[in-house]
N, CA, C and O of each residue as an XYZ file, in Angstrom:
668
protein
N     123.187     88.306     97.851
C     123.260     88.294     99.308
C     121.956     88.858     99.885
O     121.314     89.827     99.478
N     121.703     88.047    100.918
C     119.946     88.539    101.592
C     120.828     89.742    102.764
O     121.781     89.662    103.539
N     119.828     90.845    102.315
C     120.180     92.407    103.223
C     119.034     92.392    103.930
O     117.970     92.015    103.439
N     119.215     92.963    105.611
C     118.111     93.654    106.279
C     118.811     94.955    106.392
O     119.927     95.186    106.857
N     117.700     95.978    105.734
C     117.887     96.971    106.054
C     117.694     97.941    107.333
O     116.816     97.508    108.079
N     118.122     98.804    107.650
C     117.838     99.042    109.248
C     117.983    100.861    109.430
O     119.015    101.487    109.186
N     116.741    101.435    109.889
C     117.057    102.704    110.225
C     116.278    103.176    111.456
O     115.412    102.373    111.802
N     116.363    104.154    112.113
C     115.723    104.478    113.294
C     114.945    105.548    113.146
O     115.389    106.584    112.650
N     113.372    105.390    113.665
C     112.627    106.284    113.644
C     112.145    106.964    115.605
O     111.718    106.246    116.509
N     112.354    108.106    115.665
C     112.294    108.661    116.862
C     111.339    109.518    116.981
O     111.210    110.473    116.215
N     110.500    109.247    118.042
C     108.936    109.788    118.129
C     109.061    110.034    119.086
O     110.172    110.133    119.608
N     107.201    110.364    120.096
C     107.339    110.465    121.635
C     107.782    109.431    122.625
O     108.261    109.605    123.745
N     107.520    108.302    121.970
C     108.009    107.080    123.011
C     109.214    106.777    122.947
O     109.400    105.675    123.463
N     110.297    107.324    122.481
C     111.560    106.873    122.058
C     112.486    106.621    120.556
O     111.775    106.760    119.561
N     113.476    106.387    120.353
C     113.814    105.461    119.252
C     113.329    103.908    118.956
O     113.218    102.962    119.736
N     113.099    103.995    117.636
C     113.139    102.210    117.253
C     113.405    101.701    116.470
O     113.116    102.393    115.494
N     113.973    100.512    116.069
C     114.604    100.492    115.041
C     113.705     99.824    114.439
O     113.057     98.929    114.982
N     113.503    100.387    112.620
C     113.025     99.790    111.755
C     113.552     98.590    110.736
O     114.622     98.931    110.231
N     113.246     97.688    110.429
C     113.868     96.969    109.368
C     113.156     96.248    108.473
O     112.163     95.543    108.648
N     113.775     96.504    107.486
C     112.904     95.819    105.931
C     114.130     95.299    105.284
O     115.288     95.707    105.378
N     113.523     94.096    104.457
C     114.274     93.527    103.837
C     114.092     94.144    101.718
O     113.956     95.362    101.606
N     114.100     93.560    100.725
C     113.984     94.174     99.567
C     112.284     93.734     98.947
O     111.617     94.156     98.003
N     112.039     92.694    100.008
C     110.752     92.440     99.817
C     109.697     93.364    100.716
O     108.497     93.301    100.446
N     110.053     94.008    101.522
C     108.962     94.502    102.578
C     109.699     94.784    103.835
O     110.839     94.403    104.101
N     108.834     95.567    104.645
C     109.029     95.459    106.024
C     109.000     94.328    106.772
O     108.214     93.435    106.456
N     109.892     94.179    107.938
C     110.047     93.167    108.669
C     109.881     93.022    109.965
O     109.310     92.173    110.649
N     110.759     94.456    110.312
C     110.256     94.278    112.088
C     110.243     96.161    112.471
O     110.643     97.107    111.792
N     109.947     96.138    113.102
C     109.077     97.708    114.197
C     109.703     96.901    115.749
O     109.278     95.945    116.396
N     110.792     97.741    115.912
C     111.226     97.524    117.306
C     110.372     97.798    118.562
O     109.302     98.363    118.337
N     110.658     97.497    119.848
C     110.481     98.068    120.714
C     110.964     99.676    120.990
O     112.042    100.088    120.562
N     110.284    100.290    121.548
C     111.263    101.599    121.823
C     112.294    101.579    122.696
O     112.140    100.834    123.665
N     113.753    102.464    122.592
C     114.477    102.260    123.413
C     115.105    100.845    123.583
O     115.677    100.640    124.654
N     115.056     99.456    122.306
C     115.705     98.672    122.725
C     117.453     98.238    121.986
O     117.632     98.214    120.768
N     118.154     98.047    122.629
C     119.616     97.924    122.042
C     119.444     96.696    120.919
O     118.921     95.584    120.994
N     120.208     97.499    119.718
C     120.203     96.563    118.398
C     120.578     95.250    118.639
O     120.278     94.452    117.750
N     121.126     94.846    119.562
C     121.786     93.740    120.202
C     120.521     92.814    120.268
O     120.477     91.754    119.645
N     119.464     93.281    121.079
C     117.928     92.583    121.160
C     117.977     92.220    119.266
O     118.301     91.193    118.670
N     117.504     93.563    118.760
C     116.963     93.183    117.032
C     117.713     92.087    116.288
O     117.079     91.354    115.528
N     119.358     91.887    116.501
C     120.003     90.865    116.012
C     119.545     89.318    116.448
O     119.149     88.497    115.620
N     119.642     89.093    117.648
C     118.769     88.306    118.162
C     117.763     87.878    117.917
O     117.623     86.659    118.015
N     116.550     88.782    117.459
C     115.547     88.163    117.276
C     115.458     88.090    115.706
O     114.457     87.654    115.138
N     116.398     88.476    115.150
C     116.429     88.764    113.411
C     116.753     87.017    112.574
O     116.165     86.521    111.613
N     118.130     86.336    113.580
C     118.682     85.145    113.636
C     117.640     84.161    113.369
O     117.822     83.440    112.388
N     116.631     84.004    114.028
C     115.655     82.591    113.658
C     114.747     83.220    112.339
O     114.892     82.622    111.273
N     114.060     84.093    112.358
C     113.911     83.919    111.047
C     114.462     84.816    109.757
O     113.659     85.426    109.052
N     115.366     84.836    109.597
C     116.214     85.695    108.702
C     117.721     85.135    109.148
O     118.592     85.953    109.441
N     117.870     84.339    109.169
C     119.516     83.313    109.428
C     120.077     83.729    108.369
O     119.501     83.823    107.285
N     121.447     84.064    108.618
C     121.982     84.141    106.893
C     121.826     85.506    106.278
O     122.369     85.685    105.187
N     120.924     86.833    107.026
C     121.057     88.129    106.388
C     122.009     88.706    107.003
O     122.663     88.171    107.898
N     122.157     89.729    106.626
C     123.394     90.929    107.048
C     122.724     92.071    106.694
O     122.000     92.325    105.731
N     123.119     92.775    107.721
C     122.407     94.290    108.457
C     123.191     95.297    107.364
O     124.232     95.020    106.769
N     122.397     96.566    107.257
C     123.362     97.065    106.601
C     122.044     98.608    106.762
O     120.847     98.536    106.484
N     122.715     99.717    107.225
C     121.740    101.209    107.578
C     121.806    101.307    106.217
O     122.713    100.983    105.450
N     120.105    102.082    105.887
C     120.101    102.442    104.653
C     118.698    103.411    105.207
O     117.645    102.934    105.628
N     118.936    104.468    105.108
C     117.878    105.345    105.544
C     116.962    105.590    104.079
O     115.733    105.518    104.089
N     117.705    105.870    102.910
C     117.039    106.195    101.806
C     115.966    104.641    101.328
O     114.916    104.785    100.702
N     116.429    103.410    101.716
C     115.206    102.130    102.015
C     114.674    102.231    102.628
O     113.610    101.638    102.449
N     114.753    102.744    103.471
C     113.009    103.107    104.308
C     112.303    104.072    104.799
O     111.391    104.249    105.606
N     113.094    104.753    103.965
C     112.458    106.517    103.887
C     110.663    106.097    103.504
O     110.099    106.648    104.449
N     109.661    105.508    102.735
C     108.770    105.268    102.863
C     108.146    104.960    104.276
O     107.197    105.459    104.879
N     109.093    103.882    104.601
C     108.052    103.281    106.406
C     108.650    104.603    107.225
O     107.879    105.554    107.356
N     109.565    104.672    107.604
C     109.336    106.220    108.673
C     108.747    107.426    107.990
O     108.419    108.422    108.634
N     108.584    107.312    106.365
C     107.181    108.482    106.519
C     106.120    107.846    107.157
O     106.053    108.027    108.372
N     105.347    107.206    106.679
C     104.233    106.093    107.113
C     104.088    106.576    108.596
O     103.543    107.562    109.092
N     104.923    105.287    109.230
C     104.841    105.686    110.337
C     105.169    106.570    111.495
O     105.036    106.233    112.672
N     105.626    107.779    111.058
C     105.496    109.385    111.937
C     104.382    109.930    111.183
O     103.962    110.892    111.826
N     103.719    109.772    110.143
C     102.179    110.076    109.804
C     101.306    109.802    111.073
O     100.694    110.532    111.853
N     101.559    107.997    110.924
C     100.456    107.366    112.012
C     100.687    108.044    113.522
O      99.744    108.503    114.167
N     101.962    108.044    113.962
C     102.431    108.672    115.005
C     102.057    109.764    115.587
O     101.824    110.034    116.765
N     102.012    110.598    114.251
C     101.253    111.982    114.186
C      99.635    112.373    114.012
O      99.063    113.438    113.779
N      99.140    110.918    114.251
C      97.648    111.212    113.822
C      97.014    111.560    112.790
O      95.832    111.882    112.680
N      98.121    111.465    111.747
C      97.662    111.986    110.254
C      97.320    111.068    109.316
O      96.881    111.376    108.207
N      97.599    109.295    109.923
C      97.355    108.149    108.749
C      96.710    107.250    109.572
O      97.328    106.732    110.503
N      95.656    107.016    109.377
C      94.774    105.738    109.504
C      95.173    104.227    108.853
O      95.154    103.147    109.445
N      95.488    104.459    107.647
C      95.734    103.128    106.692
C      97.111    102.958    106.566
O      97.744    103.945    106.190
N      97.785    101.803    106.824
C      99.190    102.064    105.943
C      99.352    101.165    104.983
O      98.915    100.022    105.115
N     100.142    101.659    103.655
C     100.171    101.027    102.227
C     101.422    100.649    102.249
O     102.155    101.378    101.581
N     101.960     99.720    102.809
C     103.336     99.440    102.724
C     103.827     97.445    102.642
O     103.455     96.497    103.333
N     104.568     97.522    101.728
C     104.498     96.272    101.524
C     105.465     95.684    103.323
O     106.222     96.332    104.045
N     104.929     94.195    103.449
C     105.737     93.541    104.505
C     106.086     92.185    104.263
O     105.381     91.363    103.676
N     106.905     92.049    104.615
C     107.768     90.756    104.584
C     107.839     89.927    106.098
O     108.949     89.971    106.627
N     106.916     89.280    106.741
C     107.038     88.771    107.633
C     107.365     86.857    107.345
O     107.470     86.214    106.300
N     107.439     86.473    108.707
C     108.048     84.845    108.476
C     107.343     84.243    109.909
O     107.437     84.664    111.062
N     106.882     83.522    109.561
C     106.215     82.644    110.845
C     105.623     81.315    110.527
O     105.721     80.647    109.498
N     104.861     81.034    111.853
C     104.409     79.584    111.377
C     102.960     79.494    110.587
O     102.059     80.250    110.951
N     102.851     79.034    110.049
C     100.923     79.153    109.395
C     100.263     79.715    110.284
O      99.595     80.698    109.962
N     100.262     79.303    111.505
C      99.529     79.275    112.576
C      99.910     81.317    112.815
O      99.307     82.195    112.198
N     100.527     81.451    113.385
C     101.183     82.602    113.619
C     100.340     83.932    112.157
O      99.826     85.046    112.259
N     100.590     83.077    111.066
C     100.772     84.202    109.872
C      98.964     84.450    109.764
O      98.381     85.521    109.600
N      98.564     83.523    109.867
C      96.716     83.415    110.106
C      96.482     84.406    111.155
O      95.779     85.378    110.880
N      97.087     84.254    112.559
C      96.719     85.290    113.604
C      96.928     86.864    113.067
O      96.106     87.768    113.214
N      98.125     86.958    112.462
C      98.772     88.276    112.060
C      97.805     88.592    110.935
O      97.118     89.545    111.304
N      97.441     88.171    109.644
C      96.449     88.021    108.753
C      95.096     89.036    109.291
O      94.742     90.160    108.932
N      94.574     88.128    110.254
C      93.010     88.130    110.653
C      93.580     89.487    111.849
O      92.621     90.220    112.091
N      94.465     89.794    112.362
C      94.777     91.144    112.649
C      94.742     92.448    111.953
O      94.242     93.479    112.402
N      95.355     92.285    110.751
C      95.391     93.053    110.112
C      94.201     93.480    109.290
O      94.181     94.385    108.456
N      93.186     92.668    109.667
C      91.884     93.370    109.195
C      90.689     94.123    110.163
O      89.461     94.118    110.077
N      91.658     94.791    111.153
C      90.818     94.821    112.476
C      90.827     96.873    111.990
O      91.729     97.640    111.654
N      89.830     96.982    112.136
C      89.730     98.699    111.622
C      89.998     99.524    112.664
O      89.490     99.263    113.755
N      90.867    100.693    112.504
C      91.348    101.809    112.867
C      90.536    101.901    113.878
O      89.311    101.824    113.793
N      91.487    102.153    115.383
C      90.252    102.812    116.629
C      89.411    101.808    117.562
O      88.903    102.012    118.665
N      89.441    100.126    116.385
C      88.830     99.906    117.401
C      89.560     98.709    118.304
O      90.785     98.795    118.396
N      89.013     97.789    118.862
C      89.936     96.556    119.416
C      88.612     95.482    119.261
O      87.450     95.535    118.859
N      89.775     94.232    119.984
C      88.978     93.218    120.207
C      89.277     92.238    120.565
O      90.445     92.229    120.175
N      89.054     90.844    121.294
C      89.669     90.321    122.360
C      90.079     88.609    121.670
O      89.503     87.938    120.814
N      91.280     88.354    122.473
C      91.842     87.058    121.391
C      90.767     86.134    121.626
O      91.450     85.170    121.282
N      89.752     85.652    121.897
C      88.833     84.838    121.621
C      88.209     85.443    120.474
O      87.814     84.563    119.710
N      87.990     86.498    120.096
C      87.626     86.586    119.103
C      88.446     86.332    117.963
O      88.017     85.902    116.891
N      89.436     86.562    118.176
C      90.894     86.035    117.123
C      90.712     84.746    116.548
O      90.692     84.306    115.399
N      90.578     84.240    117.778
C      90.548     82.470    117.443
C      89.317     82.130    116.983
O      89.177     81.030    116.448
N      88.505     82.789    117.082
C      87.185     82.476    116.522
C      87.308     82.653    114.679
O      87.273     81.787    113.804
N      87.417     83.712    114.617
C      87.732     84.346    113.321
C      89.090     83.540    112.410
O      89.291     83.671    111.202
N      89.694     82.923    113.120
C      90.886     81.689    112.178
C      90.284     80.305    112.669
O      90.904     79.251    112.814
N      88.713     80.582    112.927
C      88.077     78.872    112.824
C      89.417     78.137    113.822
O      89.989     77.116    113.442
N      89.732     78.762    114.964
C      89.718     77.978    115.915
C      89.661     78.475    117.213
O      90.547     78.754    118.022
N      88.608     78.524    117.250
C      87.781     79.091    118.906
C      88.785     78.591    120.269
O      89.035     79.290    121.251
N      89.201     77.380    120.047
C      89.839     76.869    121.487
C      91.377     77.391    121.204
O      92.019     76.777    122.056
N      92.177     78.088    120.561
C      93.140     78.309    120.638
C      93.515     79.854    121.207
O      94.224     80.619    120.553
N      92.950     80.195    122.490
C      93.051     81.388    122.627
C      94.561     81.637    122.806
O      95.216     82.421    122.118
N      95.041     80.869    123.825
C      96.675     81.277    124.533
C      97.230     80.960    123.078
O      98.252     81.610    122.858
N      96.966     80.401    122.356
C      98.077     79.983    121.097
C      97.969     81.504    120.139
O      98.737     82.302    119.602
N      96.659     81.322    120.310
C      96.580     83.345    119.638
C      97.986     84.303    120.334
O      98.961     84.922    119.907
N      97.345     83.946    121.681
C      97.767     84.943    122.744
C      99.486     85.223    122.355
O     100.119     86.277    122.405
N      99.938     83.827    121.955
C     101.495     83.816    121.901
C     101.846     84.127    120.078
O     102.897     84.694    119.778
N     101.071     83.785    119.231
C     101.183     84.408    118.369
C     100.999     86.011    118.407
O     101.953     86.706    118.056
N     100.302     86.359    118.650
C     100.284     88.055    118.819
C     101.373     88.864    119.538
O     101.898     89.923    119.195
N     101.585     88.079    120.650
C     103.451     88.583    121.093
C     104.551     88.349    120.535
O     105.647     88.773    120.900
N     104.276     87.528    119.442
C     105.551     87.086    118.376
C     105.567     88.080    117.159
O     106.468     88.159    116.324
N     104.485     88.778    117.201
C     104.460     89.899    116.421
C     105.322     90.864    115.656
O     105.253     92.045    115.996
N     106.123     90.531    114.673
C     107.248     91.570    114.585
C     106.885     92.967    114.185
O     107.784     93.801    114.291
N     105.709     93.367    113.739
C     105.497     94.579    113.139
C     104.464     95.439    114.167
O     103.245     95.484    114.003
N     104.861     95.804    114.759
C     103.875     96.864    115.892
C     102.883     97.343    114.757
O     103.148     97.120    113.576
N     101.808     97.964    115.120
C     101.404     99.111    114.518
C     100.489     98.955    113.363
O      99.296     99.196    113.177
N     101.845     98.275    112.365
C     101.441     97.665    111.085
C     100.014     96.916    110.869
O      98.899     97.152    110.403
N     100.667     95.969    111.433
C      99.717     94.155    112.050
C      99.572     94.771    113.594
O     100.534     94.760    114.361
N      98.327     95.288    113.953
C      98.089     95.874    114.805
C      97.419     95.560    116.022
O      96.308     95.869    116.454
N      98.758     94.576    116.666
C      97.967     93.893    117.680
C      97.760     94.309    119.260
O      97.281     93.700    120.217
N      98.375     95.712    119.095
C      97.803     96.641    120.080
C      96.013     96.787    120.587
O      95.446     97.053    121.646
N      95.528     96.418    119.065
C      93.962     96.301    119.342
C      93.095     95.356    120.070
O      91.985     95.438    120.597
N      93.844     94.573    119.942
C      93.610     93.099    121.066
C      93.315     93.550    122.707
O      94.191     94.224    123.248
N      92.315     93.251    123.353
C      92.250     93.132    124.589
C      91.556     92.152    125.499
O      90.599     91.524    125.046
N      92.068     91.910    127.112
C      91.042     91.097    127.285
C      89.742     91.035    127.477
O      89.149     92.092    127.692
N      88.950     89.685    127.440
C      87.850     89.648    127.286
C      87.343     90.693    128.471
O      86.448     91.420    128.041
N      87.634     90.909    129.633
C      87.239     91.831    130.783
C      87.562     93.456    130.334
O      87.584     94.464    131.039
N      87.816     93.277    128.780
C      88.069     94.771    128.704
C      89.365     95.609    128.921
O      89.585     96.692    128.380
N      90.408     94.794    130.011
C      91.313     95.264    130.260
C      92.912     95.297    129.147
O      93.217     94.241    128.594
N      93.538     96.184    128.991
C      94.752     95.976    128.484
C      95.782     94.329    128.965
O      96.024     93.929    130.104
N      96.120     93.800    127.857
C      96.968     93.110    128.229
C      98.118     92.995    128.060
O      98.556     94.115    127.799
N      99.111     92.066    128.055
C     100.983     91.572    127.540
C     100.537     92.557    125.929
O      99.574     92.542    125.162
N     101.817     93.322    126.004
C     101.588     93.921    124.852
C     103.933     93.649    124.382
O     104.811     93.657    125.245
N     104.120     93.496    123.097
C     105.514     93.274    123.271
C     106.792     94.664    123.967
O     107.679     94.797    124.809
N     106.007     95.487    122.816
C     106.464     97.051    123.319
C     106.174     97.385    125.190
O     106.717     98.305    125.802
N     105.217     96.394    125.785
C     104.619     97.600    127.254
C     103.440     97.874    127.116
O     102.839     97.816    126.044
N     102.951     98.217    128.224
C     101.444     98.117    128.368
C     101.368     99.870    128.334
O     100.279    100.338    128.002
N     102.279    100.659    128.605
C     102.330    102.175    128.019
C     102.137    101.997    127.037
O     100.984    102.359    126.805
N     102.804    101.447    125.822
C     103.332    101.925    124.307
C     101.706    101.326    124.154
O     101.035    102.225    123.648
N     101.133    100.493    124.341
C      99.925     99.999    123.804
C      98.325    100.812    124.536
O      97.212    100.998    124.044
N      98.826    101.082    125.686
C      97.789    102.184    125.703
C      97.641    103.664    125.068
O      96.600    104.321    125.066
N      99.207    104.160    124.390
C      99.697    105.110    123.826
C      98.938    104.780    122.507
O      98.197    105.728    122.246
N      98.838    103.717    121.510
C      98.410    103.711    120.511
C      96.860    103.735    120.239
O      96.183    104.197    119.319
N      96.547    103.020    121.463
C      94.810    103.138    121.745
C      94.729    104.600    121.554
O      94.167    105.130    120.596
N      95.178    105.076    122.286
C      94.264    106.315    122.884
C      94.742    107.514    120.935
O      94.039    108.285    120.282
N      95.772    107.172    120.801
C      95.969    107.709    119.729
C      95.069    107.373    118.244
O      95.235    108.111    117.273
N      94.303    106.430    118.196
C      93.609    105.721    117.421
C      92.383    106.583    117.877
O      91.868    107.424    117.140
N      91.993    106.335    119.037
C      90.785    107.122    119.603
C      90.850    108.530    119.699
O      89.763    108.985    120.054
N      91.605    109.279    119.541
C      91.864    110.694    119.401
C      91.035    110.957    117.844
O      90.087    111.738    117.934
N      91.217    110.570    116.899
C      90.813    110.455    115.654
C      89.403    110.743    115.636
O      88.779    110.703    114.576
C-alpha cells in the first residue's frame, strides 16, 4: 500500500504540515493551512495514497528544517520525492541549484532550462511548487527586483529572504 506520511512542524510563522512518502519528501505546507487543503492537493499527484501521522518518519525533515528555520543550515541533505510535468520538474531542478542568500528572476529560469520565452510557464511552475524551502523558489524575483506570487504569501517569502540574508 502507497503511505503519505504526515507530521507538523511549528516555527515563527505558524504550523505546517510536512509530508513524505517512503521514497522522500513530498510536500512543505503552507503555514496555518487546514489538512483539508493538503488532501486536496495530495489527490492529483499521489491518487491512491493514504495518510497516516508518523512523526518518527520525519523526524529527519523537521530536524532539517527548524535547523534552516533557525539559521543554523544552509544546505539540506534530504531525499525528495516530487511528481510533475517534465516541464515543471526542469523548473524545480534548475531551482534547486540556486545558492543560499541569493535570488534571481524567472527569466533567468527560463533561460537556464534553454527556454528563454517561457517565463509565465516558469512563473506557474514555481507556484506548483510542493516543497517550500527545499526547491527554493522563494529566491525567485521580479525582474524589477520586486517580491512576487509566492505560494505560502509574500510575508512567508520575504521571511525566508531576509533569513537567508541574516547569514
Amino acid at each position: 500500500m502507497n503511505v503519505l506520511y504526515v507530521d507538523t512542524l511549528t516555527y515563527a510563522q505558524g504550523d505546517m504540515y510536512i509530508i513524505a512518502s517512503d521514497k522522500g519528501l513530498v510536500y512543505i505546507g503552507t503555514p496555518n493551512t487546514a489538512f483539508e487543503e493538503v488532501e486536496k492537493w495530495a489527490q492529483k499527484p499521489f491518487k491512491g495514497y493514504s495518510f497516516e501521522e508518523n512523526k518518527e518518519k520525519l523526524t529527519p525533515y523537521v530536524e532539517q528544517l527548524t535547523a534552516y528555520f533557525n539559521g543554523e543550515l544552509t544546505e539540506f541533505n534530504l531525499p525528495i520525492h516530487v511528481k510533475g510535468t517534465s516541464f515543471q520538474l526542469a523548473v524545480w531542478d534548475a531551482l534547486k541549484e540556486l545558492p543560499y542568500g541569493t535570488t534571481t528572476t524567472y527569466s533567468a529560469i527560463a533561460e537556464r532550462i534553454g527556454n528563454p520565452k517561457a517565463v509565465r510557464a516558469v512563473g506557474s511552475a514555481i507556484g506548483a511548487n510542493p516543497i517550500l524551502a527545499i526547491i527554493p523558489c522563494h529566491r525567485v524575483i521580479g525582474k524589477n527586483g520586486k517580491l512576487t506570487g509566492f505560494r505560502s504569501g509574500l510575508t512567508m517569502k520575504e521571511f525566508l529572504l531576509e533569513l537567508e540574508r541574516a547569514e
